[in-house]
VEXLUMFI-829958 format. One line per 8 residues: number of its first residue (from 0); their letters; for each residue z, x, y of N, C-alpha, C, CB. Coordinates in steps of 0.02 Angstrom, whole numbers, plus 32768, in hexadecimal, padded with zeros to 4 digits. Glycine has a CB too. Example, Ala and Ser with C-alpha at 12.3 -4.5 7.8 and 13.67 -1.06 7.14 Angstrom:
<nodes>
0	as	8186/8294/7EE4/8186/8267/7F1F/8186/8294/7F5B/81C4/8235/7F20; 8162/8282/7F90/8165/82AC/7FCB/818A/8285/8002/811E/82C0/7FE2
</nodes>
This chain:
<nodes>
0	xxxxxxxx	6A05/1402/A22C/69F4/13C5/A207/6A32/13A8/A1E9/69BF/13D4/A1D0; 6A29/136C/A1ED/6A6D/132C/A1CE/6A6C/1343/A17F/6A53/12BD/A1D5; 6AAE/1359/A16D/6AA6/1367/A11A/6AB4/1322/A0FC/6AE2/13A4/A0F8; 6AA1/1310/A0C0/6AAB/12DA/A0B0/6AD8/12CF/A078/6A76/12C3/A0AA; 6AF9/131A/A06F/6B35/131E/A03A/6B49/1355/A044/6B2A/1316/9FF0; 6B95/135C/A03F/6BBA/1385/A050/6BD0/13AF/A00F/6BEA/1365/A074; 6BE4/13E2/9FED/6BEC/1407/9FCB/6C3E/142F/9FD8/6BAF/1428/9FD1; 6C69/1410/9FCD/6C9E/1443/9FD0/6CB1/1464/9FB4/6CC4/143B/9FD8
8	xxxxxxxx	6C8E/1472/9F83/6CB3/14BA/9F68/6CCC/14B4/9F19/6CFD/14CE/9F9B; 6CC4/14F9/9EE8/6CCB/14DC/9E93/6D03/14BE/9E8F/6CCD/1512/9E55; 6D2E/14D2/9EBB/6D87/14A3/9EAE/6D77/146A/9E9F/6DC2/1495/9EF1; 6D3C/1459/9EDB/6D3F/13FF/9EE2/6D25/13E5/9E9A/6D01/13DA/9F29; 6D03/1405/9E84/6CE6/13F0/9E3C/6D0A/13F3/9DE9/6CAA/141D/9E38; 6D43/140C/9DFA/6D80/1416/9DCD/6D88/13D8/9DC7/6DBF/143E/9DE3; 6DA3/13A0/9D83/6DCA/1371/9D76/6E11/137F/9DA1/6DCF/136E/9D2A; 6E14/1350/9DC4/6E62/1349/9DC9/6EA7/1328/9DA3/6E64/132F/9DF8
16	xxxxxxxx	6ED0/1344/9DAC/6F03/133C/9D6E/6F1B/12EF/9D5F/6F49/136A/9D7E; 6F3F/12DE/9D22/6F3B/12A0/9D10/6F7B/1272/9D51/6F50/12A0/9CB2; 6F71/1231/9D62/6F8A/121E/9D8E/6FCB/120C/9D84/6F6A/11F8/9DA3; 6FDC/1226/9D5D/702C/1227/9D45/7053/126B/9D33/7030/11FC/9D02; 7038/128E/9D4E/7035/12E8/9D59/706E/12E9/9D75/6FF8/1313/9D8B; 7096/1321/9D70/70D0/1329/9D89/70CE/133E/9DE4/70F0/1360/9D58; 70E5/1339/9E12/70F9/1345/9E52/70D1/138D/9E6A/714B/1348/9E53; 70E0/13C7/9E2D/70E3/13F7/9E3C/70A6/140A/9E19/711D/1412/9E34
24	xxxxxxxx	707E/13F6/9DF3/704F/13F9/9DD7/7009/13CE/9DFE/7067/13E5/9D99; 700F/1399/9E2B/6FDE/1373/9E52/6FE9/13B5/9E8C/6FF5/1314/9E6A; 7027/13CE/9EA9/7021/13FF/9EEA/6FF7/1436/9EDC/7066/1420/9F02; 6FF9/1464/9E87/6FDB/1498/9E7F/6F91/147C/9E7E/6FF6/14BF/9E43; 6F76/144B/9E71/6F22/143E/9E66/6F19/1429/9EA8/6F04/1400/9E28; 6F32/13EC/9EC3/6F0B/13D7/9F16/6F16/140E/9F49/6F2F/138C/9F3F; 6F52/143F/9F37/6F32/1476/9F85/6EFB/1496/9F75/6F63/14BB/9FA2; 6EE7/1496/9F41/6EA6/14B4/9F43/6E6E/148C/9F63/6E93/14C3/9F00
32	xxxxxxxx	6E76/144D/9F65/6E48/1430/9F87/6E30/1424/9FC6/6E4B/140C/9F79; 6E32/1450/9FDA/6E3B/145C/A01D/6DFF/1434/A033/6E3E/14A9/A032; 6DF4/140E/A072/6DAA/140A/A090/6D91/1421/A0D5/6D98/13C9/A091; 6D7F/1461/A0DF/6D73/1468/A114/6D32/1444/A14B/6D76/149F/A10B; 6D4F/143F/A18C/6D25/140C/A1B2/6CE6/142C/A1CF/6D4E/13EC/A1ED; 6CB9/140F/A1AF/6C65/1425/A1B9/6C56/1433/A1FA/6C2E/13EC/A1A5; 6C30/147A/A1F2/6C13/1487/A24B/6BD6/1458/A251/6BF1/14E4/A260; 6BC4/1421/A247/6B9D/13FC/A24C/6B90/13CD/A29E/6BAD/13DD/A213
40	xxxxxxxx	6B4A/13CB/A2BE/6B34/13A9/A2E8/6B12/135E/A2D1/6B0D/13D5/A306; 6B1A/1330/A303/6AF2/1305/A2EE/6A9A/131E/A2E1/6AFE/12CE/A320; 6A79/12F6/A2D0/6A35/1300/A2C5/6A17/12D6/A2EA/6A1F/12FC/A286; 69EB/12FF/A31B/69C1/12C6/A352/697D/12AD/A325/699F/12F6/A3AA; 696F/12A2/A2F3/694D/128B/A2D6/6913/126F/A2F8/696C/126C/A2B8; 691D/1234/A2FB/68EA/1212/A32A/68C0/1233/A373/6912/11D9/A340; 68DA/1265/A389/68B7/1288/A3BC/6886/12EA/A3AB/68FD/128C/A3F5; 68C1/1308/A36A/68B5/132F/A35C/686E/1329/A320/68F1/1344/A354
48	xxxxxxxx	6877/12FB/A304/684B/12EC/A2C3/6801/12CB/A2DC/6877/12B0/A28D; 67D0/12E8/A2BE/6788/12C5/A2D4/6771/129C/A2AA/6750/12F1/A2E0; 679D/1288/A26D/6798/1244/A255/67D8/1232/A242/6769/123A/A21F; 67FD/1215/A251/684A/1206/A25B/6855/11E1/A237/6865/11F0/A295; 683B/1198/A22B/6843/117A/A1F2/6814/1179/A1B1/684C/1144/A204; 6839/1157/A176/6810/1158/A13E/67D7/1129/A13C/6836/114D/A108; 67A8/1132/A10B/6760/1111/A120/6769/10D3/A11E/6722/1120/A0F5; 674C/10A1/A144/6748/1066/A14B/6784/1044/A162/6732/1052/A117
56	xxxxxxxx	67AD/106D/A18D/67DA/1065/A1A6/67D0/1076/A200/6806/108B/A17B; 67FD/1053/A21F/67D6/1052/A261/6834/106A/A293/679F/0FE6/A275; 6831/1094/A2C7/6876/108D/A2E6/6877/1064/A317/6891/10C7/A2FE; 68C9/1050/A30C/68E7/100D/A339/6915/1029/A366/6912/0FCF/A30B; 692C/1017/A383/6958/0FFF/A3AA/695D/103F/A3DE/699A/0FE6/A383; 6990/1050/A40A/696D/1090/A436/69B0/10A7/A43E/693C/1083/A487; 69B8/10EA/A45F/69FE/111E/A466/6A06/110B/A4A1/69FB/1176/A45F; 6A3E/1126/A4C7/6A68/112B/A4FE/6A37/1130/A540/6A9A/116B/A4F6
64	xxxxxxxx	6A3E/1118/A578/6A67/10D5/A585/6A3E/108B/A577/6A7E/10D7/A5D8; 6A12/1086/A55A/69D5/1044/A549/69FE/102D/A4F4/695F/1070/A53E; 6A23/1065/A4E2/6A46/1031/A49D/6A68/1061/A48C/6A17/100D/A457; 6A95/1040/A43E/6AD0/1054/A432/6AC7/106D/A3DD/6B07/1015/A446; 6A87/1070/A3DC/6A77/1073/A3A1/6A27/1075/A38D/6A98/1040/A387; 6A15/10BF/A362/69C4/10BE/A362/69C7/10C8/A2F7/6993/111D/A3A6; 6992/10B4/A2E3/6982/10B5/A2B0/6938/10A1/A295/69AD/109A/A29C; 691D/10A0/A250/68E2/1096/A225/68F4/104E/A1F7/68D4/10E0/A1F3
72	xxxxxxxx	68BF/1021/A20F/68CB/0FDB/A1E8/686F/0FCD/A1CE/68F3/0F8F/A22D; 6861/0FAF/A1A0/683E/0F9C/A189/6821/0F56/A1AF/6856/0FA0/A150; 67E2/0F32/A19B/67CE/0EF8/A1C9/6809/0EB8/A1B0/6770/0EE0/A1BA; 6817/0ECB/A17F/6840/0E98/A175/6886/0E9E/A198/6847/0E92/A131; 68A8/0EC6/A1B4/68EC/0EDD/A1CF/6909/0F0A/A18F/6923/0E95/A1E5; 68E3/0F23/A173/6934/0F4A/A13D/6920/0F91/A148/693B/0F38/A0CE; 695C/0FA4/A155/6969/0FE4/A15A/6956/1020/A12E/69A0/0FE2/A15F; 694D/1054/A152/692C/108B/A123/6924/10D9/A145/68DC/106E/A10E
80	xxxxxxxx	693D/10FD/A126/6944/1135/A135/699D/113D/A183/68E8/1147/A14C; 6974/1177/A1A1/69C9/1180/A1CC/69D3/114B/A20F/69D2/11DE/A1F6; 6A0B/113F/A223/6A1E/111E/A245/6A6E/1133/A272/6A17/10EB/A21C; 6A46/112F/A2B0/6A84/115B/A2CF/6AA2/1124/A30A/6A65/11B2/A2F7; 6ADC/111E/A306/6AFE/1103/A33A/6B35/1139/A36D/6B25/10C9/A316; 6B1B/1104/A3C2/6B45/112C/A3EB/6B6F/1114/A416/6B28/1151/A409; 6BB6/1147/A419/6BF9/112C/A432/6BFF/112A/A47C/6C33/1156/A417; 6C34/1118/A492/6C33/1111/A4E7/6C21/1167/A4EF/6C91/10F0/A515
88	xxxxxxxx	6C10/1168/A54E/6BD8/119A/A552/6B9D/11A1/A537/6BE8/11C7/A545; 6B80/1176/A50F/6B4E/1185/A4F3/6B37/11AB/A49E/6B40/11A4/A523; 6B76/11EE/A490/6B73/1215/A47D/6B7C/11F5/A42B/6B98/1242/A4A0; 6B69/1228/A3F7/6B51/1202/A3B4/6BA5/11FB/A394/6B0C/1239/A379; 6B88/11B1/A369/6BE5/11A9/A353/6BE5/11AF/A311/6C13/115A/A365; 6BA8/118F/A2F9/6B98/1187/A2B4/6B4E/11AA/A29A/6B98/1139/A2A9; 6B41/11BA/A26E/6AFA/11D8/A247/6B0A/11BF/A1F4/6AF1/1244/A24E; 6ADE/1190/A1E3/6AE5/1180/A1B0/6A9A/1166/A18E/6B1A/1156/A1B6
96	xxxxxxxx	6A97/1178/A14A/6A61/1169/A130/6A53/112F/A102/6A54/1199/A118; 6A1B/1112/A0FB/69F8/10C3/A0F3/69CA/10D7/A0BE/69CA/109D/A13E; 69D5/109B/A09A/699C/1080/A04A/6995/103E/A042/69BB/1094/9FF7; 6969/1033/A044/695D/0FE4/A031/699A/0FB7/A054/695F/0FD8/9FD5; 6998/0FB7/A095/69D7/0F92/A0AE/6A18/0FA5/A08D/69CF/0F48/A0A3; 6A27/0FD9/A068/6A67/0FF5/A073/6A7A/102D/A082/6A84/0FEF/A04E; 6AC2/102F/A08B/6AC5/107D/A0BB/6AD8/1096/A055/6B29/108F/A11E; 6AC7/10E2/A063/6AB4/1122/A027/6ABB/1155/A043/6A6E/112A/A006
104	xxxxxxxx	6AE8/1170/A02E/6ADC/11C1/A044/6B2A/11D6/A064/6A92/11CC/A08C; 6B22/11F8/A08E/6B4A/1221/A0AE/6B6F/1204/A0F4/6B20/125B/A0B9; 6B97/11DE/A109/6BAE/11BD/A14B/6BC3/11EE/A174/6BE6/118B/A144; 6BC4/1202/A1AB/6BE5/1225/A1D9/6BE7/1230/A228/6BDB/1250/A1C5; 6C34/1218/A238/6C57/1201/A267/6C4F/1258/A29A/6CAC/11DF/A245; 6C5C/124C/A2D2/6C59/1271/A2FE/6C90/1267/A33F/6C17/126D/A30A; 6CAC/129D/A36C/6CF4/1287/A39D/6CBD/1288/A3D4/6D49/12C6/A3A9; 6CBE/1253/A3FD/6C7A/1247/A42C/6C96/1271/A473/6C65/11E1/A43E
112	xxxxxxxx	6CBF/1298/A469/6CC1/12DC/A495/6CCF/1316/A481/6CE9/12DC/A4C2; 6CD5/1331/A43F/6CD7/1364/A434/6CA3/1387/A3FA/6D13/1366/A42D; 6C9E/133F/A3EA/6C54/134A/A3B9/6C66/134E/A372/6C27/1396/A3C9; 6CC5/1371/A36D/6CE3/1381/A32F/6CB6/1347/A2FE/6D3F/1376/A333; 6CB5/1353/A2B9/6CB2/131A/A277/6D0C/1310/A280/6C8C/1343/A211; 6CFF/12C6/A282/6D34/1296/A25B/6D44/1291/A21F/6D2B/1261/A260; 6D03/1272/A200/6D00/1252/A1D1/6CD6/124D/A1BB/6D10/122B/A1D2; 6CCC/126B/A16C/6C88/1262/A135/6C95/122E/A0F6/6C75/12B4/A10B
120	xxxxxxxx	6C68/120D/A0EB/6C77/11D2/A0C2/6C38/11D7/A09A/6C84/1188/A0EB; 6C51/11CC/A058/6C11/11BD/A03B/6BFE/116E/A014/6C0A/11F7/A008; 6BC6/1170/A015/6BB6/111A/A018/6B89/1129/9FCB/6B79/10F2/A074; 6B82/10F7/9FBC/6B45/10EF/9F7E/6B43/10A7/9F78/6B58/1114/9F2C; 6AFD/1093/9F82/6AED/1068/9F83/6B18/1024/9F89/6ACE/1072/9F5D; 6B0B/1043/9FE4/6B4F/0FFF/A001/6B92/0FEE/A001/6B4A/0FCB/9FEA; 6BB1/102A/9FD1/6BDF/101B/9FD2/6BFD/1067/9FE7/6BEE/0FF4/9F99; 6C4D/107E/9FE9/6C78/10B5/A002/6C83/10E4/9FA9/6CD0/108D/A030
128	xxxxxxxx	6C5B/1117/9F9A/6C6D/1102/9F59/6C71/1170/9F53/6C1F/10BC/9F1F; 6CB1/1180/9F45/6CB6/11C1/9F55/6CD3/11D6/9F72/6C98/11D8/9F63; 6CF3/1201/9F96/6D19/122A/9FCD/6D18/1202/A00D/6CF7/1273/9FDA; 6D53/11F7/A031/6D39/11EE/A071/6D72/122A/A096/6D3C/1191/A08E; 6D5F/123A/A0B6/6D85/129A/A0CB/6DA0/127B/A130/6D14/1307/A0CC; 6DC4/1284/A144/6DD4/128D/A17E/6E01/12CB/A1A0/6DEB/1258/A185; 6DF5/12D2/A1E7/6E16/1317/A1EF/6E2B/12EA/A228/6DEB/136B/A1F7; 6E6E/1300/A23C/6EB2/12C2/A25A/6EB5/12FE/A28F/6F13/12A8/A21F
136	xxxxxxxx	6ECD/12E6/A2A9/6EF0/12F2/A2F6/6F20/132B/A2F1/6F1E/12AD/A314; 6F37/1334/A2BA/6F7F/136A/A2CB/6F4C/13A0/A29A/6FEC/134E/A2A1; 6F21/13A0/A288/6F04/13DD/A25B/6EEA/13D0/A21B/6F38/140E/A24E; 6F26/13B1/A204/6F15/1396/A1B8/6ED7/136F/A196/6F44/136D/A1A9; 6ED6/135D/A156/6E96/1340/A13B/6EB7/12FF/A11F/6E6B/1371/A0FF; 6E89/12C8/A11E/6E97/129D/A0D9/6E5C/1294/A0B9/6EB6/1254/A0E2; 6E70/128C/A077/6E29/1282/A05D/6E6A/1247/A020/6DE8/12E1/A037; 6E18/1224/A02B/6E2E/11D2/A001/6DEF/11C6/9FCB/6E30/117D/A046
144	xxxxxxxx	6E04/11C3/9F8E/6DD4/11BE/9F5E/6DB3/115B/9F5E/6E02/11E0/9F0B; 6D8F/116C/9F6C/6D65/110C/9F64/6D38/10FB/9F17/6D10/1100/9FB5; 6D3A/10CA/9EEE/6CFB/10CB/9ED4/6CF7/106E/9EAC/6CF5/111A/9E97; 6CA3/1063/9EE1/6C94/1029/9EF5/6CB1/1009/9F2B/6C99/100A/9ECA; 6CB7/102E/9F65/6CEF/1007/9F8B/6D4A/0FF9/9F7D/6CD1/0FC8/9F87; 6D4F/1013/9F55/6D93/1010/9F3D/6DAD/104E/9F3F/6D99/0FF5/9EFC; 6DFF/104D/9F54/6E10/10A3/9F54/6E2C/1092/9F15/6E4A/10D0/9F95; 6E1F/10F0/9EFE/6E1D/10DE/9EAF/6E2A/1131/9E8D/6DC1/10B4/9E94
152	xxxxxxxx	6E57/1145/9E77/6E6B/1192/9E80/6E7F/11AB/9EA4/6E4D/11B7/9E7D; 6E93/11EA/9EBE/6EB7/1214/9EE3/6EB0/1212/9F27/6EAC/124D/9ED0; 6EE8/1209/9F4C/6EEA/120D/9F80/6F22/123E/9FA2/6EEA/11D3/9F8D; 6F04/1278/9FD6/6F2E/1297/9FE8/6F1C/12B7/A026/6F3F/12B9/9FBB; 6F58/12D6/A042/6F50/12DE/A09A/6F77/1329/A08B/6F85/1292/A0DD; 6F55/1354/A0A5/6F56/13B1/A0BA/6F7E/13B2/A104/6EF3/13DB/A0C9; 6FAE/13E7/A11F/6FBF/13F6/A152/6F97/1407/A17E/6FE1/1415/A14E; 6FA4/141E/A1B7/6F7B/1466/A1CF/6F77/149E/A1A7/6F96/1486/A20B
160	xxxxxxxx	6FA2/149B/A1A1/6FA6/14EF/A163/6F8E/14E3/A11B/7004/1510/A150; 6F6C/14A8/A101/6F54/14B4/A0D8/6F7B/1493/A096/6F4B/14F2/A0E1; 6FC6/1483/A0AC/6FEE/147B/A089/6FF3/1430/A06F/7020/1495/A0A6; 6FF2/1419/A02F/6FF4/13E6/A016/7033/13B2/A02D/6FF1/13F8/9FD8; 702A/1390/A05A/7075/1353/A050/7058/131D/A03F/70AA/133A/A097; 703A/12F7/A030/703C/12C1/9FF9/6FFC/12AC/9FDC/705C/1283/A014; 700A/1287/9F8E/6FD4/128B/9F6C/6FE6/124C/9F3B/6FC8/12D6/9F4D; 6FBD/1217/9F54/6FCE/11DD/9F26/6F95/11BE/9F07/6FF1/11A8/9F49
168	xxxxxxxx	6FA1/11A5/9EE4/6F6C/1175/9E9C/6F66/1128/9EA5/6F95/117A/9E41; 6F23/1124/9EA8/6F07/10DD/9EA4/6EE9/10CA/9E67/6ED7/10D2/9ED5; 6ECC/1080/9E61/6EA7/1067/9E43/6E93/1017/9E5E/6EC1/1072/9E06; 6E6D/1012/9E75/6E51/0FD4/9E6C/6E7F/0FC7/9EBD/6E65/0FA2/9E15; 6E89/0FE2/9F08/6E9A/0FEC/9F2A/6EED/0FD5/9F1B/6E6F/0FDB/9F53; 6F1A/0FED/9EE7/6F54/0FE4/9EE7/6F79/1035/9EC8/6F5D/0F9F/9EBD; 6F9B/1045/9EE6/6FD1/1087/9ECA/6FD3/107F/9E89/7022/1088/9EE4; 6FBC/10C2/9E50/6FB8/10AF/9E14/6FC0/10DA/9DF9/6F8D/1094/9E01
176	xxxxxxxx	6FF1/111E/9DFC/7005/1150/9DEC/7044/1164/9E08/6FDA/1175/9DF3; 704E/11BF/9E13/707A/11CF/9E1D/7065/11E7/9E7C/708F/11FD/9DDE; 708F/11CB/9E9D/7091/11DD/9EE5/70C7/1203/9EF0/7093/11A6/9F12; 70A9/122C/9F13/70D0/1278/9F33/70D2/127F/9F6D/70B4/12B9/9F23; 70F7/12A0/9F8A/70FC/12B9/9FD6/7122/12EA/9FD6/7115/128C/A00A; 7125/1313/A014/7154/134B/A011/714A/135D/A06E/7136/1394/9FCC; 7190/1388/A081/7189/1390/A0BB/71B6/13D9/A0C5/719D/134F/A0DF; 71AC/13F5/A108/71AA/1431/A113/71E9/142C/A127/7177/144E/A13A
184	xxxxxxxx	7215/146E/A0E3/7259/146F/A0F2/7251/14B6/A0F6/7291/144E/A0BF; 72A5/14E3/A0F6/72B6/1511/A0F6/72A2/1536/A0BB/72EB/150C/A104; 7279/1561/A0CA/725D/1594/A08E/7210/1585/A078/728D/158A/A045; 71EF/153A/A093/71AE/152A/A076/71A8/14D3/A080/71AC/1546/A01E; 718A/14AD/A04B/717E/1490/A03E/71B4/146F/A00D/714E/14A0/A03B; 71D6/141E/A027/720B/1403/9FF5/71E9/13C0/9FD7/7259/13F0/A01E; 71F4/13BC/9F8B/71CC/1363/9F71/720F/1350/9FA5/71CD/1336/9EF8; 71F0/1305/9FC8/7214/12D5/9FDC/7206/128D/9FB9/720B/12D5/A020
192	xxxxxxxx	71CA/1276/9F9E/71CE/1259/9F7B/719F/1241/9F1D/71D3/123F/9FAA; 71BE/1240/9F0B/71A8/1235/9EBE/71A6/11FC/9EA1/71CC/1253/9E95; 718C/11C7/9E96/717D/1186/9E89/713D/1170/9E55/7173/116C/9ECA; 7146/115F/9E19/7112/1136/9DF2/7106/10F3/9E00/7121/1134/9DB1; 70C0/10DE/9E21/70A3/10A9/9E24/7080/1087/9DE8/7080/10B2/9E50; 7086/1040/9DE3/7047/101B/9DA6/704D/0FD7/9DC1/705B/101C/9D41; 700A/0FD0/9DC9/6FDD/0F9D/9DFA/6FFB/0FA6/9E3B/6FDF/0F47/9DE5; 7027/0FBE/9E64/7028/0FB4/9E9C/7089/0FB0/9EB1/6FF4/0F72/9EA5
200	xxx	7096/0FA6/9E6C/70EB/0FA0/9E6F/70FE/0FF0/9E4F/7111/0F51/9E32; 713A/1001/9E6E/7166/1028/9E4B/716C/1028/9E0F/7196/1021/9E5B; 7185/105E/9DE4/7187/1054/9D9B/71E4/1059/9DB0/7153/109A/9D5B
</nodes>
């Protein structure tokens, strides 16, 4: 079954440190944040379920190859409950959940050949408002803090190994703290860069 919230772990529920934290003090709190990538399947919903949508809700549109997209709409068209879209081949790209014509809940992206999760996003009422987590191509994670659609707090990207290289501060989608980076020298991990942002300029 499609979870509709993800849980990473008590780290994730720790305050994170103030955004003007020293270099070495943002590295000791965000490696802990590790996010590991969910063994999660899409959810065939609509075929597995013997009432699939919510009451007074009727399903639209149809899966692979007759459409590109199946979901639960009301007589009026608004959306409600899950809604799954699918990528070339057929195979599922998106699973995302519906309220009163907006997306709520839990978003999640799928690699339409390997099945891996991409990408979990969380939405609240219509808007991106929370974590949005990705797992990249070379191993690593990013996770980008959103809230209302705006990136807005911590943003930072994990190696393969787990290892923190950079971790920068927003507000109101502009750099608004202390941005860090660091890269893999002789002996470990070196800061390469250290920079205070406010509104979006250098201090």
């Amino acid at each position: 079954m499609l979870l509709t919230s993800i849980v990473w772990g008590t780290a994730a529920l720790a305050a994170p440190p103030d955004r003007y934290a020293t270099c070495d003090e943002q590295a000791a709190w965000f490696t802990d944040q590790q996010r590991p990538r969910p063994d999660e399947r899409p959810d065939l919903w609509w075929i597995e379920r013997d009432a699939p949508c919510p009451f007074e809700t009727s399903l639209v549109g149809d899966g692979p190859p007759a459409g590109r997209a199946i979901g639960c709409e009301d007589r009026n068209g608004r959306r409600y409950g899950w809604r799954t879209e699918f990528g070339d081949g057929g195979k599922v790209a998106v699973q995302s959940h519906w309220e009163g014509n907006r997306e709520d809940g839990t978003r999640t992206e799928w690699d339409p050949v390997t099945y891996d999760v991409l990408r979990v996003t969380t939405v609240r009422d219509g808007r991106t408002d929370g974590e949005v987590v990705e797992w990249l191509d070379d191993g690593g994670v990013l996770v980008t803090s959103y809230r209302r659609s705006d990136r807005d707090g911590p943003t930072w990207r994990l190696d393969a190994r787990g290892e923190v290289v950079m971790v920068e501060w927003y507000r109101g989608n502009q750099r608004h703290g202390r941005s860090c980076a660091w890269k893999r020298g002789v002996g470990g991990m070196v800061l390469s860069v250290d920079q205070v942002f406010s509104g979006g300029e250098p201090e």
